[in-house]
Kinemage of the C-alpha trace (Angstrom):
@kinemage 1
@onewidth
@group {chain A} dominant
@subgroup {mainchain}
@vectorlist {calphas} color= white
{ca unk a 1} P 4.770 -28.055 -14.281
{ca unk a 2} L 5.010 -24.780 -11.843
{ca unk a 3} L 6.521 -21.979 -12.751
{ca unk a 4} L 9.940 -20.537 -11.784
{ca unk a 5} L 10.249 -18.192 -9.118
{ca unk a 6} L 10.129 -14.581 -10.943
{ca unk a 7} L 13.240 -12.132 -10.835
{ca unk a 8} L 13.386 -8.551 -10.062
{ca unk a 9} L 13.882 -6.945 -13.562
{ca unk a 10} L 16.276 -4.817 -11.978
{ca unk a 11} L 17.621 -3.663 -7.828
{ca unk a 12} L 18.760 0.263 -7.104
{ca unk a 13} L 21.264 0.722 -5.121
{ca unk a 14} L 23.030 3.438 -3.165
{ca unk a 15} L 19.982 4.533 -0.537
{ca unk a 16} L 22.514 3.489 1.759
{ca unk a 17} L 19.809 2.856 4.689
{ca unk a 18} L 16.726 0.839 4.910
{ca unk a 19} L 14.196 1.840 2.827
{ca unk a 20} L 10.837 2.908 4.474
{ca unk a 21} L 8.731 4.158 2.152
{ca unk a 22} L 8.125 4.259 -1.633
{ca unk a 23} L 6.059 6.015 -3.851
{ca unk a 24} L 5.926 6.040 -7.504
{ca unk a 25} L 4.948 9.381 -10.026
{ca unk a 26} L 5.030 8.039 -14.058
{ca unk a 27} L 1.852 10.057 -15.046
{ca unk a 28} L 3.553 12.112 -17.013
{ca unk a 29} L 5.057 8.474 -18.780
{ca unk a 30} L 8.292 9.511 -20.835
{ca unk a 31} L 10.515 10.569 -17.124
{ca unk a 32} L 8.995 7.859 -14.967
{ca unk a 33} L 10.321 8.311 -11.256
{ca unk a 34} L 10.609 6.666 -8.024
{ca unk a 35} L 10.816 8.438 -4.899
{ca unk a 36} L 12.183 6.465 -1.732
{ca unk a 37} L 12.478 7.398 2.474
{ca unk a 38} L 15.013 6.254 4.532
{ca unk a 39} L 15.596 5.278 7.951
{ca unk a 40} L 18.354 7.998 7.810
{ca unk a 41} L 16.180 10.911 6.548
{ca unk a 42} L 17.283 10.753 3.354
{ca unk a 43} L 15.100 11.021 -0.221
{ca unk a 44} L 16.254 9.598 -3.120
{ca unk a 45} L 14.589 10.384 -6.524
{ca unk a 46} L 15.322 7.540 -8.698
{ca unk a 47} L 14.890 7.851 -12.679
{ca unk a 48} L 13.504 4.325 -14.047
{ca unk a 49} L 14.517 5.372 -17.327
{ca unk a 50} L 18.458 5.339 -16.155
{ca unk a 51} L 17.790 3.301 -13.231
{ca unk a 52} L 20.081 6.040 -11.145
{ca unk a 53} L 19.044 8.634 -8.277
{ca unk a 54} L 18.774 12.170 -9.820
{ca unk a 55} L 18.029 14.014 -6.888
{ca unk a 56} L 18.754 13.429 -3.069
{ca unk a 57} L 17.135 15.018 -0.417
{ca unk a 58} L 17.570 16.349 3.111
{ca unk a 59} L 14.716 17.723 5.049
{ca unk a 60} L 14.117 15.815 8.174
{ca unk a 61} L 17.464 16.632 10.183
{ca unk a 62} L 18.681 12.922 9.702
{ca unk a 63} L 15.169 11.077 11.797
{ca unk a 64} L 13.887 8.934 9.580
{ca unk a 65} L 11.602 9.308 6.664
{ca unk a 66} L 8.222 7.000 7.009
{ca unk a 67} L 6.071 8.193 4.404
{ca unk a 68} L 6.563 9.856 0.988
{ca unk a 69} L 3.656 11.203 -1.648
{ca unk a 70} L 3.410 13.646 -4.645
{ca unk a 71} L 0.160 15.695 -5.370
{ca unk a 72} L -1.259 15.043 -8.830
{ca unk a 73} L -1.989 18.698 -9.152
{ca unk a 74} L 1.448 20.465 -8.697
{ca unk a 75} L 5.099 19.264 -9.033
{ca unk a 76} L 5.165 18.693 -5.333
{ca unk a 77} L 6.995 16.098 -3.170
{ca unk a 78} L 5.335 15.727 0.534
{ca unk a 79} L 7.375 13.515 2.764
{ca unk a 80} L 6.719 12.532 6.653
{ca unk a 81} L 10.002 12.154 8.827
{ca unk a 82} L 10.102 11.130 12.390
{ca unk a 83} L 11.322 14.739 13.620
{ca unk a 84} L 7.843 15.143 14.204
{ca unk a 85} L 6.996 16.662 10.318
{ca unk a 86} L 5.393 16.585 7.127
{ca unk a 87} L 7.609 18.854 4.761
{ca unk a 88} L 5.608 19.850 1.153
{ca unk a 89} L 8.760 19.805 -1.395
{ca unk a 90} L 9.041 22.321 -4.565
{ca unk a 91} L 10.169 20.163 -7.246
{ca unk a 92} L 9.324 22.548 -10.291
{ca unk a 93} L 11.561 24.065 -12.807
{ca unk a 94} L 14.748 22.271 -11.272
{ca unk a 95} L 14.106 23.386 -7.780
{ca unk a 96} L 14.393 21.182 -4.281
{ca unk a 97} L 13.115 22.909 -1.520
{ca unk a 98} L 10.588 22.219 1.328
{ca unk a 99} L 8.447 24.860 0.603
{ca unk a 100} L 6.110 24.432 3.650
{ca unk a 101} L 5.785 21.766 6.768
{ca unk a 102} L 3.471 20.309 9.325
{ca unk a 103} L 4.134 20.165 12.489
{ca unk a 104} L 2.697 16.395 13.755
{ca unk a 105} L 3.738 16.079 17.385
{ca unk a 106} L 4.265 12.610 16.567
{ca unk a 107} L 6.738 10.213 16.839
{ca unk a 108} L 5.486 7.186 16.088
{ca unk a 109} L 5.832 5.203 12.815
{ca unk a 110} L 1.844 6.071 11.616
{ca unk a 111} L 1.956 6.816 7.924
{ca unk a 112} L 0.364 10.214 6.965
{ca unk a 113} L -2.718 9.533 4.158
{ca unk a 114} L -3.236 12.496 1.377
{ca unk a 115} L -6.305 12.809 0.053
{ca unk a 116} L -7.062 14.765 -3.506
{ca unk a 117} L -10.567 16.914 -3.244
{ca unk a 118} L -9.893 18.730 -6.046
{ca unk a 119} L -7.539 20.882 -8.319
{ca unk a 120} L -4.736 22.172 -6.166
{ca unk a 121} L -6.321 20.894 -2.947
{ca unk a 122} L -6.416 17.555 -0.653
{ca unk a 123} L -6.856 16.454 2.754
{ca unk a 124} L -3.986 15.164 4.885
{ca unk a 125} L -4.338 12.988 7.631
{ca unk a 126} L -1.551 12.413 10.073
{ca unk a 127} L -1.144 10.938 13.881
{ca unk a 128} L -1.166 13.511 16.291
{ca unk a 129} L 0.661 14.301 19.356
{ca unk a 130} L -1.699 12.182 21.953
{ca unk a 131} L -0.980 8.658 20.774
{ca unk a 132} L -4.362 7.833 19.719
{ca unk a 133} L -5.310 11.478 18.008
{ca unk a 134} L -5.631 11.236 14.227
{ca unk a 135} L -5.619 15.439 13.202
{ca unk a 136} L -6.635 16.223 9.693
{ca unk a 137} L -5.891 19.784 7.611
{ca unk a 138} L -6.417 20.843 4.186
{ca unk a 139} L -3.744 21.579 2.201
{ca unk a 140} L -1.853 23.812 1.134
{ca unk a 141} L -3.916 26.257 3.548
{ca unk a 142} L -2.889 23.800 6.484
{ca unk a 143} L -6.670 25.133 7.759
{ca unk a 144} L -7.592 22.660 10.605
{ca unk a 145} L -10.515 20.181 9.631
{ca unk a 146} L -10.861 17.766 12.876
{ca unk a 147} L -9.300 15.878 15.226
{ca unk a 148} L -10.782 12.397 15.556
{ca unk a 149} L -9.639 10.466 19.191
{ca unk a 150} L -11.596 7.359 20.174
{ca unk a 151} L -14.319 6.795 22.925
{ca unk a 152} L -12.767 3.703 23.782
{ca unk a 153} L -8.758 3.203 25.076
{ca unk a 154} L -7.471 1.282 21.956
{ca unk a 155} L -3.967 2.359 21.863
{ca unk a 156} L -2.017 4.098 19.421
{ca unk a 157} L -2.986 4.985 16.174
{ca unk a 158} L -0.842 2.281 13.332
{ca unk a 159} L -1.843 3.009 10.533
{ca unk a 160} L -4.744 5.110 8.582
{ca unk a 161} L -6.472 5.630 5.353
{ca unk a 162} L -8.804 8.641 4.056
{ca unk a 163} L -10.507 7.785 0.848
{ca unk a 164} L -13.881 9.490 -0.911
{ca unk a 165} L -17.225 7.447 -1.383
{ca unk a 166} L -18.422 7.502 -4.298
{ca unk a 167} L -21.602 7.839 -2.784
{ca unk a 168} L -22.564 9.560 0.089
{ca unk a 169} L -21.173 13.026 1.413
{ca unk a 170} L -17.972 13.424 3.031
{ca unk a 171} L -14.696 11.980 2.950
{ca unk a 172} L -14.306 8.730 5.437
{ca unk a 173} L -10.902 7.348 7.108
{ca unk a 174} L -10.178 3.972 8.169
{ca unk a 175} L -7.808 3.930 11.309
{ca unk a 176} L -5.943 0.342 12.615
{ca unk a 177} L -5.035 0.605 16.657
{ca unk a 178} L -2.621 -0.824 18.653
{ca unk a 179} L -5.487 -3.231 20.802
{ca unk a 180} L -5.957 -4.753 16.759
{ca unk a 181} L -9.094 -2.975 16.324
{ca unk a 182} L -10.311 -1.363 13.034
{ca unk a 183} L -12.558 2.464 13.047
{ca unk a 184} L -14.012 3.651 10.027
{ca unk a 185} L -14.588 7.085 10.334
{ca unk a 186} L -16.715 9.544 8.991
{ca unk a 187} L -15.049 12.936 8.660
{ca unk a 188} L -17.468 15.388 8.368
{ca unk a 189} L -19.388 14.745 11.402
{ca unk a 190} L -16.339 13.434 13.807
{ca unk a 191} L -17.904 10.209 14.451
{ca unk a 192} L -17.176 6.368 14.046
{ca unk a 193} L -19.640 4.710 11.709
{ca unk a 194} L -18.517 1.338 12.981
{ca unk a 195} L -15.605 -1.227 14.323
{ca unk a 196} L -13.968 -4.669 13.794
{ca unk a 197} L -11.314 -6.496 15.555
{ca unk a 198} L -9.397 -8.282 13.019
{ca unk a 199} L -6.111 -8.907 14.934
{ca unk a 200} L -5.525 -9.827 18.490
{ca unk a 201} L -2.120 -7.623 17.869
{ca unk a 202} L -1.930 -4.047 16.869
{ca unk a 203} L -2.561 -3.561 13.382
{ca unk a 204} L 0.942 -2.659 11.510
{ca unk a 205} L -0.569 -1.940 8.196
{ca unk a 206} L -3.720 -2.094 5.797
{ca unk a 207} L -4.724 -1.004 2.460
{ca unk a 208} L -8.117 -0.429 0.843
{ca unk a 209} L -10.048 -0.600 -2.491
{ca unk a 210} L -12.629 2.107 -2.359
{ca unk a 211} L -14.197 0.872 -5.668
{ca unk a 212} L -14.937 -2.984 -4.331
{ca unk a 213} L -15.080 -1.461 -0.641
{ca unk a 214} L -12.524 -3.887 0.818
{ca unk a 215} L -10.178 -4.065 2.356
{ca unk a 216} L -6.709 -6.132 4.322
{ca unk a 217} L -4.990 -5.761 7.195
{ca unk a 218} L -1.852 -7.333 8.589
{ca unk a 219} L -0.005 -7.756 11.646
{ca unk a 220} L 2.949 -9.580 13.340
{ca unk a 221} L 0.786 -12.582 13.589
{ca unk a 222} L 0.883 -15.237 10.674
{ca unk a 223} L -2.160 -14.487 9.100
{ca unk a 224} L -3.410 -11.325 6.755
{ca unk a 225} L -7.458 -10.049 7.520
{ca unk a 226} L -9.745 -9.147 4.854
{ca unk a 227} L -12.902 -7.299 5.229
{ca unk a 228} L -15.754 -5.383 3.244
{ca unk a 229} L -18.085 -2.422 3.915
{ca unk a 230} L -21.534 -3.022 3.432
{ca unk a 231} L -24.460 -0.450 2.263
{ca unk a 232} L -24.506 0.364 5.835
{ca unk a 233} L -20.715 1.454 6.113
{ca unk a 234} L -20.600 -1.670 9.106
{ca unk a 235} L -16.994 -3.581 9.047
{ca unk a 236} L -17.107 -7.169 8.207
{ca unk a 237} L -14.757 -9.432 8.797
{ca unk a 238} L -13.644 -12.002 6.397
{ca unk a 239} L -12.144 -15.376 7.490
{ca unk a 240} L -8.138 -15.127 7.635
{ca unk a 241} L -5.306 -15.632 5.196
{ca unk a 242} L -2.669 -17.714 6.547
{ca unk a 243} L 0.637 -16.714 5.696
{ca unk a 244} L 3.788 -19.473 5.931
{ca unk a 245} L 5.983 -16.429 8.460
{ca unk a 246} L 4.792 -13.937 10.916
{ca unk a 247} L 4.970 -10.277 9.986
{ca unk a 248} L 4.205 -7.562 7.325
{ca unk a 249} L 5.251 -3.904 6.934
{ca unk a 250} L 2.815 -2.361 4.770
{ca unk a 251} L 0.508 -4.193 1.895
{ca unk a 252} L -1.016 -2.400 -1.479
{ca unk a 253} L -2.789 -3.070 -4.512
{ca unk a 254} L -2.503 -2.294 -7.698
{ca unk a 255} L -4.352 0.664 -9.321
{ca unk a 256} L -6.630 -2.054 -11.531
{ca unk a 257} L -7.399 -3.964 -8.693
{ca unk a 258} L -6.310 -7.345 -9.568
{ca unk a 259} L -3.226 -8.034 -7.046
{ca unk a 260} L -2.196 -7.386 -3.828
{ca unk a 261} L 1.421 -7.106 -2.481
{ca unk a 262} L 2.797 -7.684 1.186
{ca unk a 263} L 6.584 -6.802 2.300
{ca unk a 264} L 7.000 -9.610 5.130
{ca unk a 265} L 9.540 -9.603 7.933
{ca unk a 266} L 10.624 -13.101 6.618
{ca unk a 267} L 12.518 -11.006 3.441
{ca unk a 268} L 10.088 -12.419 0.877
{ca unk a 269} L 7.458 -10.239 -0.969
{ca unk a 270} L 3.937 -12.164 -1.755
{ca unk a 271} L 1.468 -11.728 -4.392
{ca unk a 272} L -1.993 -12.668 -4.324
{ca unk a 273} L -4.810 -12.100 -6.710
{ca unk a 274} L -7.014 -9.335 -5.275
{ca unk a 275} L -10.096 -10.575 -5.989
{ca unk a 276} L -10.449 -14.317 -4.197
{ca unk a 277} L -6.795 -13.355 -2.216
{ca unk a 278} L -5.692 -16.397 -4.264
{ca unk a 279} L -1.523 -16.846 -3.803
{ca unk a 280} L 0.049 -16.079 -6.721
{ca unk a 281} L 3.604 -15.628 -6.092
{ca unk a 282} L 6.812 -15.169 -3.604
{ca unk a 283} L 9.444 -12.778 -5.216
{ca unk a 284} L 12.824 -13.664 -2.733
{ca unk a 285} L 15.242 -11.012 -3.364
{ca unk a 286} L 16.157 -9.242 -0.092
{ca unk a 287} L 18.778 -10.641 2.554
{ca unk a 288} L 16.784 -8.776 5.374
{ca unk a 289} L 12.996 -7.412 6.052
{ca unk a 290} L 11.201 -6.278 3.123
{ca unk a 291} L 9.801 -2.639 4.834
{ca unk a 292} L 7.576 -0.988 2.072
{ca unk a 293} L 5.669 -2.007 -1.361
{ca unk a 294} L 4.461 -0.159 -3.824
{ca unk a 295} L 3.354 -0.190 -7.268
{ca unk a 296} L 3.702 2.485 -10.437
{ca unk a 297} L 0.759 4.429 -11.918
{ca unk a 298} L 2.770 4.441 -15.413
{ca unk a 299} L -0.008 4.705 -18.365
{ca unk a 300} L 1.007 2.363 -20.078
{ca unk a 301} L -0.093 -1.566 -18.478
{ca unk a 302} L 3.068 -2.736 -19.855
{ca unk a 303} L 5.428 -0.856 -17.789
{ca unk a 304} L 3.666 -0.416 -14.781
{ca unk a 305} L 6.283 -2.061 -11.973
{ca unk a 306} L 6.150 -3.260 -8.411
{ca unk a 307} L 8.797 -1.784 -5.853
{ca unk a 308} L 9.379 -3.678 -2.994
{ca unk a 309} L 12.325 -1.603 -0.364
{ca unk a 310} L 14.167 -3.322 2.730
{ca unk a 311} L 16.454 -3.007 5.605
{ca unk a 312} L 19.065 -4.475 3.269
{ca unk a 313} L 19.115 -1.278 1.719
{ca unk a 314} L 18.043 -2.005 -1.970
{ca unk a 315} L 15.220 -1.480 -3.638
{ca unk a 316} L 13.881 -4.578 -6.109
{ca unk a 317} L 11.907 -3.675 -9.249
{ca unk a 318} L 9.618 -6.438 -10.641
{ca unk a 319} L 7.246 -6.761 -13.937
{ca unk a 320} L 4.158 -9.103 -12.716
{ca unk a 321} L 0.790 -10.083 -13.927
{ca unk a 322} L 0.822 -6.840 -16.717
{ca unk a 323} L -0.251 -9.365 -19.744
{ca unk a 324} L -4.007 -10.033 -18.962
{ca unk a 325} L -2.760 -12.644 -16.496
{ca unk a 326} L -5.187 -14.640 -14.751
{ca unk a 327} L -4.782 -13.195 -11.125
{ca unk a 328} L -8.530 -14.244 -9.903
């Protein structure tokens, strides 16, 4: 006998907007929060423990807010708004203030990608001002790094994501283009280390696991694309997923690496089991598309959620797969 459909454990409302982004910060475990982005600028700092917005937040002159983050190291909010900038946020002793920005150039719908190097510093990649320019700075000196623009015309930049080998020297980004083709990049020496073409649309998201070096990308077609790295950093294409309805918004996996979540036009949220991208479930909730995923870093397995937002304006809250599950 199958199972019944899951439930969302619980929906937050009041964003009053669709949601575009989510991002979750429960390190510290006993004040577990969820920040959210909206299509009308807006950031909402929602308290899972009373399931209510504490904070709200205005720092991209009503455009849109695509992308939101928080850096391990400080009690910092950044957040990425379509008025072309990233705004770092002081959230520490109370406070709510953009306490630095980036200016992008862009105004495109490119998610930035925040990379920790160590205490107090990262690297942040964002689209630039040419439509195929990804720029990268360190932060919080905002010190240029590079500016990485492809040989070939492919269109603009979609989507991107720095991450650190584990072997090897520098940091490396993976870029998705409007032509459908996939760069890796490596950082430190400005140059693509190889290239895929997993959609025959442009890529509208992708997510990667740095420690099984692979990867997913999806697109408005009905289909997700998996790929590896090998030892030789080359792209390889895995054959496709096919999904029941065209579209996804963004896609993620969980920080132990045994699911994988995509928001789909079609409303409906999917789960698969990371490791053989076997289908494990279809969470309907929304009335309308389901724009961003994400799931919590809480320390304890037990309470780590998954977030799905959507242009109904809600935000669903689900408890999957935390029991030793078999998500293979």
């Amino acid at each position: 006998m199958s199972r019944p459909a899951p439930s969302p454990i619980y929906t937050l409302r009041g964003a009053g907007a669709p949601l575009n982004a989510l991002h979750f910060s429960c390190l510290g475990g006993t004040r577990p929060l969820l920040f959210s982005g909206s299509s009308k600028g807006d950031i909402h700092i929602w308290n899972l423990n009373t399931r209510r917005a504490e904070k709200f937040l205005e720092g991209h002159s009503g455009n849109s807010v695509i992308w939101v983050s928080t850096l391990q190291s400080t009690e910092a909010l950044i957040s990425q708004g379509r008025d072309m900038r990233v705004c770092l946020w002081d959230l520490s002793e109370g406070r709510h203030d953009v306490s630095d920005s980036v200016w992008t150039g862009s105004v495109g719908f490119c998610q930035c990608s925040l990379l920790e190097t160590g205490p107090g510093a990262q690297l942040l990649a964002y689209p630039g001002q040419q439509t195929e320019e990804i720029k990268i700075v360190e932060l919080p000196s905002k010190a240029p790094v590079c500016t990485l623009i492809p040989e070939a015309k492919l269109g603009m930049v979609m989507c991107i994501k720095l991450w650190q080998p584990a072997v090897g020297s520098g940091p490396l980004l993976l870029a998705g283009y409007e032509d459908g083709s996939l760069l890796l990049w490596d950082v430190s020496q400005r140059s693509t280390l190889s290239r895929a073409n997993p959609h025959p649309e442009p890529v509208m998201c992708l997510t990667f696991d740095p420690k099984r070096l692979k990867g997913v990308s999806g697109s408005s077609e009905k289909n997700l694309s998996p790929w590896t790295l090998d030892g030789q950093n080359n792209l390889q294409l895995q054959d496709p997923l096919a999904l029941v309805n065209a579209g996804v918004s963004q896609l993620c996996v969980r920080g132990d690496g045994k699911i994988l979540a995509s928001a789909g036009w079609d409303h409906r949220v999917r789960v698969f089991g990371w490791k053989r991208l076997r289908p494990l479930a279809v969470l309907q909730h929304h009335t309308d598309m389901v724009l961003s995923v994400a799931f919590s870093d809480h320390q304890d397995p037990r309470h780590r959620l998954l977030a799905a937002g959507s242009k109904d304006q809600r935000i669903s809250l689900w408890s999957l797969y935390n029991e030793g599950s078999d998500t293979s």
